[in-house]
N, C-alpha and C positions, 0 to 999 in steps of 0.2 A: 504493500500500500504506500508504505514512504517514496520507496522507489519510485513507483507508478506519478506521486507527486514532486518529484525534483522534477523528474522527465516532462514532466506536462510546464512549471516555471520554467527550465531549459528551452521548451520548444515556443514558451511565449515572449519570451525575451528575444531569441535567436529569431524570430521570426520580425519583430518590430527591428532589432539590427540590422538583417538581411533587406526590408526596407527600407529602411534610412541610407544603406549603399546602392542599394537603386535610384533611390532618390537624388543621391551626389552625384552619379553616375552622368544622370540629365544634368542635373544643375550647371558639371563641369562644362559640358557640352553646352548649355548656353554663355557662361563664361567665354568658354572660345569663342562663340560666336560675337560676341563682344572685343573679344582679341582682333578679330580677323576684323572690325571696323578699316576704315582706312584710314594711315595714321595723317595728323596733323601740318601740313604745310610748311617743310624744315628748309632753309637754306642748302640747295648743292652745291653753291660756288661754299659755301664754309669750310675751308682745309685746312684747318692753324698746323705748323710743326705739331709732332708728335714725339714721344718717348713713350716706348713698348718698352714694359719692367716683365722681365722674365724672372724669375727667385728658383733657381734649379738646384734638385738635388738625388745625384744618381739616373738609372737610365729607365724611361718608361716605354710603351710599346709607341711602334712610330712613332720615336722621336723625331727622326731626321727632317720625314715627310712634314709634319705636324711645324718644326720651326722652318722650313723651306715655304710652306704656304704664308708666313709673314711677308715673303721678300718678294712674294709677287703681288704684290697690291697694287692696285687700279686708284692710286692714289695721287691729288694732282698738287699735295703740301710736302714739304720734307718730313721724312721718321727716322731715325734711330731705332736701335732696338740694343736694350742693356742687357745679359744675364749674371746675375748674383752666386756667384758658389762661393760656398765657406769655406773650399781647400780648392789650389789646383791639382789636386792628385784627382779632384770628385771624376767619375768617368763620364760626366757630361759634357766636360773640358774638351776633348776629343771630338763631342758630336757639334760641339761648338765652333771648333779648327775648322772641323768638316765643311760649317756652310758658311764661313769667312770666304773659303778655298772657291763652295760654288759661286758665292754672290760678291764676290770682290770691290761691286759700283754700291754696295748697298754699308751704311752706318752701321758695324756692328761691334759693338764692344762686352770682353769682360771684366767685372766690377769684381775683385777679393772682397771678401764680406768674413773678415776672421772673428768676429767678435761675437760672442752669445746673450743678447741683449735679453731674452725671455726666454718662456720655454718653446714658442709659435717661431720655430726655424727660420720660416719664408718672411713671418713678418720683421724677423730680425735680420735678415737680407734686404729684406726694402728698408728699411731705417737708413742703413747703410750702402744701399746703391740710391737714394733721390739726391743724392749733393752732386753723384757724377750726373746729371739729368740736363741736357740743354734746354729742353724747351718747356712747357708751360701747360701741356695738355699732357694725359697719359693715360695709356690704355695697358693693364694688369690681364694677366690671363696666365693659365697652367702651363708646364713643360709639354700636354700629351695635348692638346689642343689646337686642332686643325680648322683652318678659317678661308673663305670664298676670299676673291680677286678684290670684291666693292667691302670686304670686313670693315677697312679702316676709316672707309668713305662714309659709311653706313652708322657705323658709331661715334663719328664724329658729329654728319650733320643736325640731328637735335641740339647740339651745343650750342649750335647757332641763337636759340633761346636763354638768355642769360640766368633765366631762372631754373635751366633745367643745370645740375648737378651733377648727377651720373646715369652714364647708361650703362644697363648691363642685357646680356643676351641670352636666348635658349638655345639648349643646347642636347643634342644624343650622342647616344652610346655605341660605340663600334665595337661590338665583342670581340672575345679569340674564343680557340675551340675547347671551352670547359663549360659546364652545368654551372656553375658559380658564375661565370661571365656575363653569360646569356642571360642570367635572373638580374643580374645588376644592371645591364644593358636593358632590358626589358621595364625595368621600374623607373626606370629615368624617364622613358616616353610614357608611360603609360600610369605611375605612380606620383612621380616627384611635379613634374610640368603640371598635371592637371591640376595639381595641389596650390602651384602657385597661381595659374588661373583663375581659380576660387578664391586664395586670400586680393586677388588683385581687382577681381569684383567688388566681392563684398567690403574690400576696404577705400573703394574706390580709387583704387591706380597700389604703385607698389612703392614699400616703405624698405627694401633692403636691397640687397645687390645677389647676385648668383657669383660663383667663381670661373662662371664659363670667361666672363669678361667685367672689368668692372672699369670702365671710361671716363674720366672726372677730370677737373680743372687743379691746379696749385689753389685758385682759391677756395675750391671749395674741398680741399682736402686741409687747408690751413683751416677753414672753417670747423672740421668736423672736429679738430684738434689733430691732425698729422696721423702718422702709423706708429708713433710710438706708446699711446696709449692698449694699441691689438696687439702688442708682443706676448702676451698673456691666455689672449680669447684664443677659443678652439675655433669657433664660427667668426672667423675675420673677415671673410666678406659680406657675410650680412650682418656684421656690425658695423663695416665700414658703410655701407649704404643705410643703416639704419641712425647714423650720427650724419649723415649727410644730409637726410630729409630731414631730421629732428635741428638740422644747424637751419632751416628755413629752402630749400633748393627742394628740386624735384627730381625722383626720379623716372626713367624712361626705360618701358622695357620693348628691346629692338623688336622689328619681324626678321629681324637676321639670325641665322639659325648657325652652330656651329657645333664641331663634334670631338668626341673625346675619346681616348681610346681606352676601353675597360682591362685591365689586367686578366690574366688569365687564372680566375681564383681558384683555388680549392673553396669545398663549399666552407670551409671552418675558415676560411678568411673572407668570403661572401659574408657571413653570417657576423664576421665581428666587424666588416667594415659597415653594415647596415647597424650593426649596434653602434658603433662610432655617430654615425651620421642621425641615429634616431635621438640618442642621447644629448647631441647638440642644437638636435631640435628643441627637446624635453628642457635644454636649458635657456632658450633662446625666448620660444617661443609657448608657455607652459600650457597653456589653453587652446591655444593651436594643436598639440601633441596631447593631447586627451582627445578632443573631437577625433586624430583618425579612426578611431575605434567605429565611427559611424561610415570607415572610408572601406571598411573589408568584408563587402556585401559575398561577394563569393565565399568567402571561408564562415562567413555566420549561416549560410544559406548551408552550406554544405553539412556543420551544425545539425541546423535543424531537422534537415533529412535525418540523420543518424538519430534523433531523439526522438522524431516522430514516427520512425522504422518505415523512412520511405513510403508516407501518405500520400496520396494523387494530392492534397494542397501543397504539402510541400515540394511534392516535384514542379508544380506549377509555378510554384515563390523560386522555385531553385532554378528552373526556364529564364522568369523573369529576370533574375538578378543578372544571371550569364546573358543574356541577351544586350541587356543596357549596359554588363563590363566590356562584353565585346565592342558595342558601339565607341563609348568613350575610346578606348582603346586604338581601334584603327581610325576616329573622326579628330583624335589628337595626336598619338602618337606618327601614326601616317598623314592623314592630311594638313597637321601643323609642319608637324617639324620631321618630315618625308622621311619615318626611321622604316625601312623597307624590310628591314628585321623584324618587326613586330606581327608581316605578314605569315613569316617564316615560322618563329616561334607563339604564335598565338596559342598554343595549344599548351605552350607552359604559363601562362596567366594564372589556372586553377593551385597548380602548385603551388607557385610564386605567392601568393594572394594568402592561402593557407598558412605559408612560413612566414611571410610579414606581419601575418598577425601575432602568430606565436614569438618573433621579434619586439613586437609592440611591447608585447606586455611585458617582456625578459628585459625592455628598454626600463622598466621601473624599479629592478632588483636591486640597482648600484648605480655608482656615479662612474663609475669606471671604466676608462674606454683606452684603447690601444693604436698607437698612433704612430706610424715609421719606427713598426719595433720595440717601442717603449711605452710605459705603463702610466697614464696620468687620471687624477681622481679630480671632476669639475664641482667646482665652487662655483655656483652663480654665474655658469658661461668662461670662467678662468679656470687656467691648467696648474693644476700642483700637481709635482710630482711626489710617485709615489716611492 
């Protein structure tokens, strides 16, 4: 009889979840459709000089490719492009030589960056590569970050508006060939973007930056108070975008899409870099990261089948759910941000969806998260080590 009575609150709960992810499922997809507006009237002749701050450390998948698409830009201002290593022994050093060698017309320097200002590596690289910086505008972005011809034209010209602050971009995942890959590559188009979609709706425009790209002025990074305040934060780009808008500036998020390349994880480092990434949410954003609970229609639906032992309603609710994940899915994942993988792997969503949940919750067990090899416990969004 007790039993008989979990199983029935189990399946009435899981059932009200399993719609509430239906429900976001749409929601997102009107988000987009709100994205996909036409954006606002930017200046093309706006080319100011540029400084591309690269902060590398060690070698990620297509690297070469990835810094090679900087030095073809359809760009009609001058750029530089600086990279920060904290040793020249790092083996990025090399892949650095490498695209001096191919691009010999183009500005390319490296910045020694010996000092350890914080525990946030990259951010204690940029502290220490802005003094080498000639110009006045600068565009931040990863080692593994791959970018179209118009990249730098395209996130420049909003600046043209003296009020907008920073642009940042979306961005997909180019897997390699592991089951860990391919779930992280898959949650980035079809998890992570629709999510920002949603806060970017309902907050009416967007209040942080992404690390696909973060584009901002000298003033309005003296504005935000500099980078030496984020040598600390685990989420330094959306803190840097979140002290950008809070210093009075706007941010802008491009229709320029760019891509990233996913490592080739084992699932036990799929599974702790999603713990990383959730737990920085958990500390960023704390109310944010409770709501996804309403974001894992597929795994509560899946739930409730099991508690309801496979009732024709809940196959129905369980129809539903997959039909409106699938929508989201290929109406954002593919028609935003054209990730052509997600046609491929569509059929790992149920998975995926299932372990993120059980992620979610493993995100509330501890502060502790794992980060380039070493162990740090978050305080309030900062890094103590442990």
């Amino acid at each position: 009889m007790l039993a008989r009575t979990i199983a029935e609150i189990v399946e009435y709960v899981t059932s009200l979840l399993a719609l509430a992810g239906c429900g976001y499922s749409l929601f997102a997809l009107w988000a987009a459709r709100s994205f996909l507006a036409p954006e606002p009237d930017v200046r093309g002749d706006f080319c100011p000089a540029v400084t591309i701050l690269k902060p590398v450390k060690g070698l990620d998948p297509a690297m070469d490719e990835a810094f090679a698409s900087h030095c073809r830009q359809d760009y009609a201002g001058e750029y530089e492009i600086l990279f920060g290593v904290s040793s020249l022994d790092d083996p990025a050093v090399a892949a650095i030589e490498r695209l001096q060698t191919a691009f010999p017309e183009q500005a390319i320097r490296i910045v020694l960056c010996p000092e350890t200002l914080g525990p946030n590596g990259k951010l204690s690289n940029l502290v220490q590569m802005l003094p080498h910086a000639q110009y006045d505008y600068f565009v931040l972005n990863d080692s593994d970050i791959a970018v179209g011809p118009k990249y730098l034209a395209r996130m420049m010209a909003p600046m043209a508006d003296a009020r907008v602050g920073l642009v940042t971009a979306p961005y997909r995942g180019r897997s390699e060939a592991s089951f860990g890959s391919r779930l992280e590559a898959l949650g980035i188009s079809t998890d992570f973007f629709p999510g920002v979609l949603v806060a970017r709706y309902i907050e009416k425009g967007i209040r942080f930056g992404l690390g696909s790209t973060l584009a901002f002025s000298r003033l309005s990074l003296v504005s935000a108070g500099g980078f030496e305040p984020l040598v600390t934060q685990l989420a330094d780009d959306y803190e840097l975008g979140a002290r950008i808008a809070k210093a009075g500036f706007r941010v802008h998020l491009s229709h320029e899409v760019v891509e990233t390349s996913v490592q080739k994880y084992r699932f036990a480092d799929f599974a702790a870099h999603q713990l990383r990434w959730g737990r920085t949410v958990r500390a960023s954003r704390p109310g944010g990261y409770f709501g996804l609970m309403a974001t894992y229609g597929l795994a509560w639906a899946t739930l409730n089948l099991i508690a309801s032992a496979g009732n024709p309603v809940s196959l129905a609710l369980f129809s539903l759910v997959f039909l409106t994940r699938m929508g989201m899915a290929l109406g954002i994942g593919v028609g935003i941000l054209g990730d052509r993988q997600v046609m491929r792997y569509l059929w790992m969503l149920w998975p995926r969806d299932v372990i993120a949940l059980g992620l979610w919750a493993w995100g509330y067990a501890s502060d502790t998260v794992v980060w380039r090899g070493e162990r740090f416990r978050l305080n309030k969004g900062e890094l103590v080590k442990e």
